[in-house]
N, C-alpha and C positions, 0 to 999 in steps of 0.2 A: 133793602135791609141787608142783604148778602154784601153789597158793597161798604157796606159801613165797618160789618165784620172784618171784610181783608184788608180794608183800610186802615181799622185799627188793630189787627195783627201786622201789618206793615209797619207801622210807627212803631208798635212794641218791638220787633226784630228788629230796624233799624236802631232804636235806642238802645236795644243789647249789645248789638256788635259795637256800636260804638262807644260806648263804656266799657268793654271790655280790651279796647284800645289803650286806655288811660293806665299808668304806670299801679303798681298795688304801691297802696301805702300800709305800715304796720298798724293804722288804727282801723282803717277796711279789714284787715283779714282777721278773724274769729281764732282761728285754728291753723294747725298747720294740714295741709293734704293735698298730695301730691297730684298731678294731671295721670300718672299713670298708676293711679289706685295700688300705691302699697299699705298692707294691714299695717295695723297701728304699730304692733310689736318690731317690724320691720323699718318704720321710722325708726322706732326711737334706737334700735342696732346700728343703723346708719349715723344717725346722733353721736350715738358712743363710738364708732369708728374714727367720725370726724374729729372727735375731739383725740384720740390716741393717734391714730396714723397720720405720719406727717406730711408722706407722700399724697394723700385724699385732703390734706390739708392745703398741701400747696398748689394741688390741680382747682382745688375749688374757689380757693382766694384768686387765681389766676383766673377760672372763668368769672368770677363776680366783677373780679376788676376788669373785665373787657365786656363787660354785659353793660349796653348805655344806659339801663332801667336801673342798675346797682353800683355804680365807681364811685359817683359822690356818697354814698353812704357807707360803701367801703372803704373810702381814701377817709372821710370822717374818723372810721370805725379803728383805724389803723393808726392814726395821729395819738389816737389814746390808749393803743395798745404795745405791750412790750416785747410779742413774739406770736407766731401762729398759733399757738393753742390758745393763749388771751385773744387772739381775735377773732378764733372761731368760736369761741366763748360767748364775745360778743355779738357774733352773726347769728348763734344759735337762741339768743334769747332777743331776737328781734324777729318776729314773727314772717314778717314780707320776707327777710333776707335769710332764713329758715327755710322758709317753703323754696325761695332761688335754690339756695342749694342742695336742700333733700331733693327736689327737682331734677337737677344737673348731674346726681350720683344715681336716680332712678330710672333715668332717660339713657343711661351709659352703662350698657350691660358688662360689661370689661369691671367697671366701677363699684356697679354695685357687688359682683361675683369677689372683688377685691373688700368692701367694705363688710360682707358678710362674711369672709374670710376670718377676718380681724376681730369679729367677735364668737367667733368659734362655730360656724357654721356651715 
């Protein structure tokens, strides 16, 4: 009986890690929320940074476009955009490439101390 248990905690674990291998797409992801648990109020600051500061705009378009999980949907995303704040526009209401980058400004404390700057904090 014990053996059946690790056994099928083995398969459960191994199918986790390995789905969590797989690229997120924006119809997987629910919400947006960060690997390093920022409160909700503190997204959505980062949000509103992103979209005003151009400098958090062009570091981020820059890491999305070098991240191989995000360039085709930001080279997409750009084809039909007219300038950085329309495409962060655009990144920001696509859920997966949302979370990419409130991710990439949360993980970067330089970043974030800059993005909550920007909204008065």
């Amino acid at each position: 009986m014990k053996k059946v248990i690790w056994l099928t905690l083995g398969l459960m674990f191994s199918a986790f890690t390995m789905s969590a291998q797989l690229p997120i797409s924006s119809s997987d992801l629910k919400s947006i929320s960060t690997t390093t648990k920022l409160s909700e109020s503190q997204t959505e600051k980062v949000e509103k940074a992103l979209l005003t500061d151009k400098d958090l705009q062009s570091k981020t378009i820059d890491y999305l476009k070098s991240n191989p999980e995000t360039s085709k949907s930001i080279l997409d995303l750009a084809s039909n955009s007219s300038g950085n704040t329309d495409l962060m526009k655009s990144i920001l209401g696509d859920n997966a490439l949302a979370t990419y980058a409130i991710d990439y400004i949360a993980k970067n404390p330089k970043l974030l101390k800059q993005a909550l700057k920007v909204v008065g904090l």
